[in-house]
C-alpha positions as YAML, in Angstrom:
chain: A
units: angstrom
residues:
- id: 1
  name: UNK
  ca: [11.77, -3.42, -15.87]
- id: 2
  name: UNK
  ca: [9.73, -6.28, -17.81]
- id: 3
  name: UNK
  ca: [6.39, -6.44, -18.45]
- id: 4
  name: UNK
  ca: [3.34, -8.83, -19.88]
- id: 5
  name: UNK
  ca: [0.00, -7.89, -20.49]
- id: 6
  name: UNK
  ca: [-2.57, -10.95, -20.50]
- id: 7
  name: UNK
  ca: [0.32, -13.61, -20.11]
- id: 8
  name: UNK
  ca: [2.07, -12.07, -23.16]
- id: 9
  name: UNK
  ca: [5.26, -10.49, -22.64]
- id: 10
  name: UNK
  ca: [4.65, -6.83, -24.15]
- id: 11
  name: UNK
  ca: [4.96, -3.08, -23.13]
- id: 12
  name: UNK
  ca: [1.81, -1.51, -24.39]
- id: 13
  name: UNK
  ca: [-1.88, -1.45, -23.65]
- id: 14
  name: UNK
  ca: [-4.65, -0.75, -25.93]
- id: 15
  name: UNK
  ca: [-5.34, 3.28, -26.01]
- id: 16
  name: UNK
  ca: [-9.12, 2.61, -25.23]
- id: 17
  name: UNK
  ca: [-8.27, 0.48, -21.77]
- id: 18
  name: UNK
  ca: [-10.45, 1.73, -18.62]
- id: 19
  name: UNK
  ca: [-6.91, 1.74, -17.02]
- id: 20
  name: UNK
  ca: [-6.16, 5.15, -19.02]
- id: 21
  name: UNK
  ca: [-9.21, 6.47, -19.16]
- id: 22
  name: UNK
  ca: [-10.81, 6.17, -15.74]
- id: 23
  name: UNK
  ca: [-8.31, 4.51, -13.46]
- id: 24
  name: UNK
  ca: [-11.24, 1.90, -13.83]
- id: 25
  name: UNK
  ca: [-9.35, -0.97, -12.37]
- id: 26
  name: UNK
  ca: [-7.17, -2.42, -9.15]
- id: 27
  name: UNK
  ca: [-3.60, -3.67, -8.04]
- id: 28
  name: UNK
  ca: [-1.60, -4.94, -5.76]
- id: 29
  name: UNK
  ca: [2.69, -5.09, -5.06]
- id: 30
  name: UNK
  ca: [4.13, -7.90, -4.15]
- id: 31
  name: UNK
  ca: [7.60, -8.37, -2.48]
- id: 32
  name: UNK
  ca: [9.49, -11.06, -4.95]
- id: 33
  name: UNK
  ca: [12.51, -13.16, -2.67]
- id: 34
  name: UNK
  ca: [14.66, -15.83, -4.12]
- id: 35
  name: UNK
  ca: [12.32, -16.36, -6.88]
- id: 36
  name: UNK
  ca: [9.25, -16.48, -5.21]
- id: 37
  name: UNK
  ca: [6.21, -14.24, -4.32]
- id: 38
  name: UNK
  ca: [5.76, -13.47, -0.83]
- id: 39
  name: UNK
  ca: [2.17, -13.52, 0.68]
- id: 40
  name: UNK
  ca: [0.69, -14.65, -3.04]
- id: 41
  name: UNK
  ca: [-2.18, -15.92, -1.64]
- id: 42
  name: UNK
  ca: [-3.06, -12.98, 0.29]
- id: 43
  name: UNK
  ca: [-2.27, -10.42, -2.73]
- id: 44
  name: UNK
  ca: [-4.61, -12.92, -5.13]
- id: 45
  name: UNK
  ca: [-7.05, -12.63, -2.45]
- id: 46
  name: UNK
  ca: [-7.18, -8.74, -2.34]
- id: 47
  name: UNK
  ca: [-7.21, -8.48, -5.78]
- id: 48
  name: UNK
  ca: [-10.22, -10.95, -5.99]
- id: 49
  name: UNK
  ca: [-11.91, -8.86, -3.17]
- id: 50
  name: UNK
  ca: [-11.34, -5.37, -4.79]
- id: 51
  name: UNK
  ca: [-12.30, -6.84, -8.72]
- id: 52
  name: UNK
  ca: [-15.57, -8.19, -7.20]
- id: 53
  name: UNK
  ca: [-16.08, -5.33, -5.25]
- id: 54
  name: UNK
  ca: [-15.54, -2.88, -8.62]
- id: 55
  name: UNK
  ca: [-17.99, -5.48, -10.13]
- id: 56
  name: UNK
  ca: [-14.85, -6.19, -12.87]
- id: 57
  name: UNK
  ca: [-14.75, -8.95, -15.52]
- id: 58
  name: UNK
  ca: [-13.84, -12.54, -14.12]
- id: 59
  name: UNK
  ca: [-10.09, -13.35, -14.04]
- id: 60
  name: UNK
  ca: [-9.09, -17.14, -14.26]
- id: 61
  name: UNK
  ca: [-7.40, -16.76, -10.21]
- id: 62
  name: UNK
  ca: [-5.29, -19.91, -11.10]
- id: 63
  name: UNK
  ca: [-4.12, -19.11, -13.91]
- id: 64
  name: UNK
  ca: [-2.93, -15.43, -13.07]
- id: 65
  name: UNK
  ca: [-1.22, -17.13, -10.49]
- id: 66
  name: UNK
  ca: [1.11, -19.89, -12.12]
- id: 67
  name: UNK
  ca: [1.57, -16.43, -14.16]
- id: 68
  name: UNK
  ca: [3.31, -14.62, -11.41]
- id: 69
  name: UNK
  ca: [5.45, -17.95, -10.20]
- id: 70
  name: UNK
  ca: [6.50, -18.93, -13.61]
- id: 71
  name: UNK
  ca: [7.61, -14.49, -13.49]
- id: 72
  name: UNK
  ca: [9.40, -14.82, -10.23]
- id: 73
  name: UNK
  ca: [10.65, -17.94, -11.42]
- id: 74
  name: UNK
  ca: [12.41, -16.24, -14.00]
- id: 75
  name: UNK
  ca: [13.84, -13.36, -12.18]
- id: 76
  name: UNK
  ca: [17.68, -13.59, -11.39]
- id: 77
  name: UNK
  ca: [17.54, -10.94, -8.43]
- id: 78
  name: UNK
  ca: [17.53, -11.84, -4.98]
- id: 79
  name: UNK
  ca: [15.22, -9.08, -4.15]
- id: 80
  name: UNK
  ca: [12.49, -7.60, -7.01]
- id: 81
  name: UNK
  ca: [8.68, -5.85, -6.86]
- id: 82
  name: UNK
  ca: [6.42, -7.90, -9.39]
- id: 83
  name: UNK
  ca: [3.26, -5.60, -9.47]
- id: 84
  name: UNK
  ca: [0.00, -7.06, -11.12]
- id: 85
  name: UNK
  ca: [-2.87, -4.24, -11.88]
- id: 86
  name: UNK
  ca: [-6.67, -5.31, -13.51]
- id: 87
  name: UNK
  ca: [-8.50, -3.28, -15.53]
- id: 88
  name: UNK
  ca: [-12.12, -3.74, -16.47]
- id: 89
  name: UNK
  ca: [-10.60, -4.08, -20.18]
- id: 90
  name: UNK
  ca: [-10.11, -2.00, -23.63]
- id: 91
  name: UNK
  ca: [-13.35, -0.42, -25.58]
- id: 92
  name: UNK
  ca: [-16.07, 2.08, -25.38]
- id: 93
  name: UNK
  ca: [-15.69, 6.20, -24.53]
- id: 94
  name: UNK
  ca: [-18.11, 6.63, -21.93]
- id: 95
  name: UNK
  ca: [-18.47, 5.47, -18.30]
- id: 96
  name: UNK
  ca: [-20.86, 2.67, -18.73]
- id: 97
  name: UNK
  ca: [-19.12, -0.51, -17.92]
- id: 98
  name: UNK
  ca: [-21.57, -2.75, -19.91]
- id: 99
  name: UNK
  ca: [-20.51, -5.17, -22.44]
- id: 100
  name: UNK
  ca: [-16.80, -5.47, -20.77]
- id: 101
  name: UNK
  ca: [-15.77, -9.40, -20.65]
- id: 102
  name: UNK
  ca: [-12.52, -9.70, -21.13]
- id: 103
  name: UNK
  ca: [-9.96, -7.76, -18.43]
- id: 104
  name: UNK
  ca: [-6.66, -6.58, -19.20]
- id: 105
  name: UNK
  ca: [-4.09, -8.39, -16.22]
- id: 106
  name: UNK
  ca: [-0.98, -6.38, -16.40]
- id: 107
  name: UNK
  ca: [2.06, -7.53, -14.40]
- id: 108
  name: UNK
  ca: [5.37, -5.51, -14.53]
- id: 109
  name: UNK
  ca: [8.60, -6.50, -12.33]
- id: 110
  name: UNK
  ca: [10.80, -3.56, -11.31]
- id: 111
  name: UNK
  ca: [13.94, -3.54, -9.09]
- id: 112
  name: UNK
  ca: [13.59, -3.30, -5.03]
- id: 113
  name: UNK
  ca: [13.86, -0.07, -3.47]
- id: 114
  name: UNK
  ca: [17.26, -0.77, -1.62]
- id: 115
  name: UNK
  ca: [16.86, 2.77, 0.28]
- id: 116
  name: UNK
  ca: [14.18, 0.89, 2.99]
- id: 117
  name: UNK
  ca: [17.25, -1.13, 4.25]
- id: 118
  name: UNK
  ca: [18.55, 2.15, 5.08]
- id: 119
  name: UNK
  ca: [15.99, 3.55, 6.86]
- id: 120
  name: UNK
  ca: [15.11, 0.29, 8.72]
- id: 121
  name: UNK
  ca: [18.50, 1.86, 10.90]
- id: 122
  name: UNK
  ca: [18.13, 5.27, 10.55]
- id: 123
  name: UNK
  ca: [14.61, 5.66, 10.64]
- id: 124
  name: UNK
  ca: [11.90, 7.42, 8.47]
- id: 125
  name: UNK
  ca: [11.65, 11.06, 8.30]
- id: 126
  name: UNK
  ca: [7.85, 12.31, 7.53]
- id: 127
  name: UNK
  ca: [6.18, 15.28, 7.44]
- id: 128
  name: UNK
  ca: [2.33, 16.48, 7.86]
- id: 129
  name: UNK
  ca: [0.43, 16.16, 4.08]
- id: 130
  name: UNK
  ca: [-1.34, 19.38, 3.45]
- id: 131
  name: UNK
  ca: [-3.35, 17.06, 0.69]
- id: 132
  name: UNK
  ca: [-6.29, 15.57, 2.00]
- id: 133
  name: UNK
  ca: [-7.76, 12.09, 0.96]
- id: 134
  name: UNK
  ca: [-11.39, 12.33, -0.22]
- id: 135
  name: UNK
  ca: [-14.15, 10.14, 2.26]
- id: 136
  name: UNK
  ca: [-15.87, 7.53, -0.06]
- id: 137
  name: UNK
  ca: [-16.77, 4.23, 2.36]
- id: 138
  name: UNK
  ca: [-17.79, 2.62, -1.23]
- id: 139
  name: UNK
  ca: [-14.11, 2.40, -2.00]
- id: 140
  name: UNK
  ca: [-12.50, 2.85, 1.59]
- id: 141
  name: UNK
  ca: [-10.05, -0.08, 2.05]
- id: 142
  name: UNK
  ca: [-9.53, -0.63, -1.74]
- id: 143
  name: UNK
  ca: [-6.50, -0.48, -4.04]
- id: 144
  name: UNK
  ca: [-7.89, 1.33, -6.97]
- id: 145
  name: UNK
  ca: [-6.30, 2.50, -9.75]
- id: 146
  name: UNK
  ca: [-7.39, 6.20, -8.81]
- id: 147
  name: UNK
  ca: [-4.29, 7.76, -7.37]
- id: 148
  name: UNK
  ca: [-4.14, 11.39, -7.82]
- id: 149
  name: UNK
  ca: [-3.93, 12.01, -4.62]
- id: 150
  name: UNK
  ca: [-1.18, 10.38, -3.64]
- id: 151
  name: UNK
  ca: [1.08, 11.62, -6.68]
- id: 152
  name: UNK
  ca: [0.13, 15.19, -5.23]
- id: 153
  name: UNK
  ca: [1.30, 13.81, -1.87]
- id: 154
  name: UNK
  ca: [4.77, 12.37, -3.27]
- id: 155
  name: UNK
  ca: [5.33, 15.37, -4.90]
- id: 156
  name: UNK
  ca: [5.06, 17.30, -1.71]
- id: 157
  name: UNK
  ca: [7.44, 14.36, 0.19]
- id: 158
  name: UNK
  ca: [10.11, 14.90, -2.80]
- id: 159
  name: UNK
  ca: [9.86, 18.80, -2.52]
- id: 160
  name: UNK
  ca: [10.54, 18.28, 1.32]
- id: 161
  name: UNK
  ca: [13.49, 15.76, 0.67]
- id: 162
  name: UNK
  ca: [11.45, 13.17, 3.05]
- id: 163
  name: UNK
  ca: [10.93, 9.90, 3.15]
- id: 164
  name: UNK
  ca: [6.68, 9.78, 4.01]
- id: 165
  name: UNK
  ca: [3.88, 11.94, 4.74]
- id: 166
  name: UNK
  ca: [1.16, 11.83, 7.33]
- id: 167
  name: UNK
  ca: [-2.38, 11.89, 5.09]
- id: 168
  name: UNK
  ca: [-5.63, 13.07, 6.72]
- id: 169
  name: UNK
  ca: [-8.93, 12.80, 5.18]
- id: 170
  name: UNK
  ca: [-11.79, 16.33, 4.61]
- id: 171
  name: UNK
  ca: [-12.15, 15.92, 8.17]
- id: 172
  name: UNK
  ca: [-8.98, 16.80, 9.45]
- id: 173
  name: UNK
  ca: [-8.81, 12.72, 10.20]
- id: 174
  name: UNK
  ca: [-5.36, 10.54, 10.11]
- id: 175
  name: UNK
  ca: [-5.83, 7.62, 7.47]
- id: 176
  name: UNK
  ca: [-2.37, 6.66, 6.50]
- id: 177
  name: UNK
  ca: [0.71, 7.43, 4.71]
- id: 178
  name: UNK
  ca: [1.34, 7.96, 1.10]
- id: 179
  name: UNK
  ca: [1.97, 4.33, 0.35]
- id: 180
  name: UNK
  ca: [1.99, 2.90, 3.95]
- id: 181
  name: UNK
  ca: [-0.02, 2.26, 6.80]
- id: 182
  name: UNK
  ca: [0.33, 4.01, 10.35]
- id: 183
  name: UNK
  ca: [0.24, 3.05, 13.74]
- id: 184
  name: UNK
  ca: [1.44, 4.63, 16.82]
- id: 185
  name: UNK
  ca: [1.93, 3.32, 20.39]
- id: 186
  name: UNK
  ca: [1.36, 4.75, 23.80]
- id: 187
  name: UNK
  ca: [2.78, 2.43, 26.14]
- id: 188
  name: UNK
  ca: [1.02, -1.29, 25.81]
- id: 189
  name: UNK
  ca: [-1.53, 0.51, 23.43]
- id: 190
  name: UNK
  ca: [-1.02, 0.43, 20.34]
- id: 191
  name: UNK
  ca: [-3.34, 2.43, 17.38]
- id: 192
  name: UNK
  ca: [-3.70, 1.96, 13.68]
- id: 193
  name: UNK
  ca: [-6.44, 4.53, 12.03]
- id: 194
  name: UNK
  ca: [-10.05, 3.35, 11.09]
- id: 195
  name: UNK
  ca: [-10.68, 2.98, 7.61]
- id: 196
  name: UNK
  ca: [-14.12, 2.91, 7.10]
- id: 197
  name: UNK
  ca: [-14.16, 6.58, 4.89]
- id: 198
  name: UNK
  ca: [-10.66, 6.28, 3.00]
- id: 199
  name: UNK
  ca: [-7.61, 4.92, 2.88]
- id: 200
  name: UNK
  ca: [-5.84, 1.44, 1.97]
- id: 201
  name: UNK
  ca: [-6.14, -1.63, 3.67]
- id: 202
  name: UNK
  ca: [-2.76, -3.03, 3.55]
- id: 203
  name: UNK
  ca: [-1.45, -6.60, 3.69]
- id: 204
  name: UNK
  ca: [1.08, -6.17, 6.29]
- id: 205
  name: UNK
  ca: [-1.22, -3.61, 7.92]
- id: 206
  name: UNK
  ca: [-3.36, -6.96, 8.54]
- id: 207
  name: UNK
  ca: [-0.63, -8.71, 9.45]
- id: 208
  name: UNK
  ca: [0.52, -6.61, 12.28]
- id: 209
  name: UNK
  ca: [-3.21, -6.27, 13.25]
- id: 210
  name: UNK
  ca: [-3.45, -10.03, 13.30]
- id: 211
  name: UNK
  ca: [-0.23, -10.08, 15.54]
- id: 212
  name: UNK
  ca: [-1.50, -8.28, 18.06]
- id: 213
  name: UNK
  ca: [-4.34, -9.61, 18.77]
- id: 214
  name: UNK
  ca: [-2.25, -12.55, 20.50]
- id: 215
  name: UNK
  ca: [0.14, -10.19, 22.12]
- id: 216
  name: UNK
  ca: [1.30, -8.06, 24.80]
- id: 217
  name: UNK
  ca: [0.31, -5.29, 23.33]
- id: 218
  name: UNK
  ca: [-3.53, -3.88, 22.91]
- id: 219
  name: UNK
  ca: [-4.87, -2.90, 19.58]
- id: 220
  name: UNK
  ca: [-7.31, -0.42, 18.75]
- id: 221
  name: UNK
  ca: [-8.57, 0.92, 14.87]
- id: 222
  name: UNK
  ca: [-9.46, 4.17, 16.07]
- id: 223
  name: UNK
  ca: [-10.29, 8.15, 14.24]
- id: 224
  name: UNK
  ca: [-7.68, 10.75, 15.81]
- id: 225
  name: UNK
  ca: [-6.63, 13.88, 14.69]
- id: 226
  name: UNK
  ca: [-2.50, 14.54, 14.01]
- id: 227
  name: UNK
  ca: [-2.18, 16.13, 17.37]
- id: 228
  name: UNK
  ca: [-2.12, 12.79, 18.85]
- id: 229
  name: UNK
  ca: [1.33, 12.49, 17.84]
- id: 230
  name: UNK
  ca: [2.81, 14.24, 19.96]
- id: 231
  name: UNK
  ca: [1.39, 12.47, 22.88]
- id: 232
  name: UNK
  ca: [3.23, 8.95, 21.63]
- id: 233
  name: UNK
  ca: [6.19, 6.97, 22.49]
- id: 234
  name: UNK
  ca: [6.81, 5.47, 19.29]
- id: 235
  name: UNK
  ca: [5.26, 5.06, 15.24]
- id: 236
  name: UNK
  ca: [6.09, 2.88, 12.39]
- id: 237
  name: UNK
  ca: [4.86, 2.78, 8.98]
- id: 238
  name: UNK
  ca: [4.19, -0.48, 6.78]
- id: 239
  name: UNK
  ca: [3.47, -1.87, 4.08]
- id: 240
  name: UNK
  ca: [3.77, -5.26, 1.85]
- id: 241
  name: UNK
  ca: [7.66, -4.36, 0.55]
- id: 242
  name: UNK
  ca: [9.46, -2.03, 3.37]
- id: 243
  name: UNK
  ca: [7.76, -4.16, 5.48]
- id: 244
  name: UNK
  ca: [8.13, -2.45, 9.05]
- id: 245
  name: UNK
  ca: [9.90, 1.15, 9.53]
- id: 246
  name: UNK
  ca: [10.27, 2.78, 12.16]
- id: 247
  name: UNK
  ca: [9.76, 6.56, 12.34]
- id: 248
  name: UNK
  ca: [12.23, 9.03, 13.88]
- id: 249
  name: UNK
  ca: [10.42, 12.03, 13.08]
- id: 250
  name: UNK
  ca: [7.52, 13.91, 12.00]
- id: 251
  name: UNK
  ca: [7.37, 17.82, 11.11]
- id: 252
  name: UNK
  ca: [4.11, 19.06, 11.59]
- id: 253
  name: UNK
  ca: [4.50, 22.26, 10.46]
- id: 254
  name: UNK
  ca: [6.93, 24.72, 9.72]
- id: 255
  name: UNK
  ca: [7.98, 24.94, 13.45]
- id: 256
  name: UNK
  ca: [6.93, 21.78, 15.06]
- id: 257
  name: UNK
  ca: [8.95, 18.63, 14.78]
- id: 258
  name: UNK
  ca: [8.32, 15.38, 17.11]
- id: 259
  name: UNK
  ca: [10.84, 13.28, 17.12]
- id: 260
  name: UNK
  ca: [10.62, 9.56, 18.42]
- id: 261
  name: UNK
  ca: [13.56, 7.24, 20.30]
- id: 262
  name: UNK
  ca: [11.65, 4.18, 21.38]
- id: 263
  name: UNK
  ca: [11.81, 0.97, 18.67]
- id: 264
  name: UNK
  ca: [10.01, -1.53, 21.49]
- id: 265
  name: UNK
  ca: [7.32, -2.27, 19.13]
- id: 266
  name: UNK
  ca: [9.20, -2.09, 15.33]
- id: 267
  name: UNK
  ca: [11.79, -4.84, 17.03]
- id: 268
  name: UNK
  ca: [9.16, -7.02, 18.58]
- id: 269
  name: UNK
  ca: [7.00, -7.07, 15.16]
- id: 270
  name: UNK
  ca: [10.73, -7.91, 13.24]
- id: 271
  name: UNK
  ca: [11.13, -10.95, 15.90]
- id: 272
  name: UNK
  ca: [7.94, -11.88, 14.73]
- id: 273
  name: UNK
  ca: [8.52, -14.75, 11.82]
- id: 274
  name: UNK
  ca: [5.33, -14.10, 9.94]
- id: 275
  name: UNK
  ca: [6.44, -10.20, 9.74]
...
């Protein structure tokens, strides 16, 4: 793994940075091919959108840009993850966030999980999170720094030896998985949960939304409980690097497992170029 902090290629952060002490910043991951960034427009938009909605210190957009071509440039990998985090910046003990101007832009490149060629065949196995995500609609949709959560959900995947985990909200509520997005189908319907409480608003989760809008199939952002899945044909799971998988089960509890055959919708979404 290599890493740069502020364009400078290092592996340490100052001990005062908002990133340690608070989580008081955002990021995004980016799926690096042949030496280039996919969807780097749409990750530099996200990150502009969550910064200005965490009111954070401005970033020069172009410049943090070249930044991440002139790192994919440099990678020798067909296949990498180039992950770029902001942080409101280094100084002060409390929470006030006056007198921050200067950021800290972190970008770290790490190798590409291989295994999510693997379950592209086979399928993903998930399982029912008994850790609930918190409701906040102030930072709903965002990819915040803050993610307790969903270390206490991959702990519970790794425990079960599965690949993904169903996450509700305090409400009993589907939002998404642990570091994907959901949707299920039910014949030409297809279903993606609301996120107007919780949750991340993924790229490819956008994408796919976007999709099928001018498709066959209908598309609905709804708020359903887990018992729903039971009643579907087929789910997948998504998100910026796997970037469509389909699921072939999902154990709901100790004695209920659903299992899924159908891949209509996972193969027409790969035929899709844009996907």
């Amino acid at each position: 793994m290599t890493y740069w902090v502020n364009g400078i290629s290092c592996q340490q952060i100052d001990i005062t940075d908002r990133a340690i002490a608070f989580g008081d910043g955002c990021f995004t991951t980016i799926h690096g091919m042949n030496q280039q960034a996919k969807m780097l427009e749409q990750h530099i938009l996200r990150l502009q959108q969550d910064s200005t909605r965490l009111k954070l210190p401005s970033v020069d957009w172009k410049q943090l840009t070249q930044h991440i071509e002139q790192v994919c440039e440099q990678q020798t990998d067909d296949e990498f993850v180039v992950k770029v985090m902001i942080s409101r910046g280094a100084g002060g003990r409390g929470y006030s966030s006056q007198g921050f101007k200067q950021p800290t832009i972190m970008v770290m490149v790490s190798p590409f999980p291989k295994h999510y060629a693997t379950l592209q065949c086979q399928g993903a196995a998930l399982m029912l999170s008994r850790i609930p995500l918190s409701r906040n609609p102030i930072l709903a949709g965002m990819k915040h720094l803050n993610r307790l959560e969903q270390v206490l959900i991959r702990q519970e995947i790794d425990d079960a030896k599965l690949d993904e985990a169903v996450v509700l909200d305090t409400h009993g509520v589907m939002v998404e998985c642990c570091s994907a997005n959901i949707f299920w189908r039910i014949g030409r319907d297809v279903y993606t949960p609301i996120l107007e409480q919780s949750g991340v608003n993924g790229l490819m989760r956008q994408k796919i939304i976007a999709k099928l809008k001018d498709s066959q199939y209908h598309l609905a952002e709804v708020e359903r409980f887990p018992a729903i899945l039971t009643q579907c044909e087929e789910v997948i799971i998504c998100n910026a690097l796997m970037p469509i998988l389909p699921v072939k089960s999902i154990q709901l509890s100790e004695n209920k497992t659903v299992r899924y055959q159908s891949r209509e919708l996972f193969e027409y979404l790969l035929l899709q170029r844009q996907i």
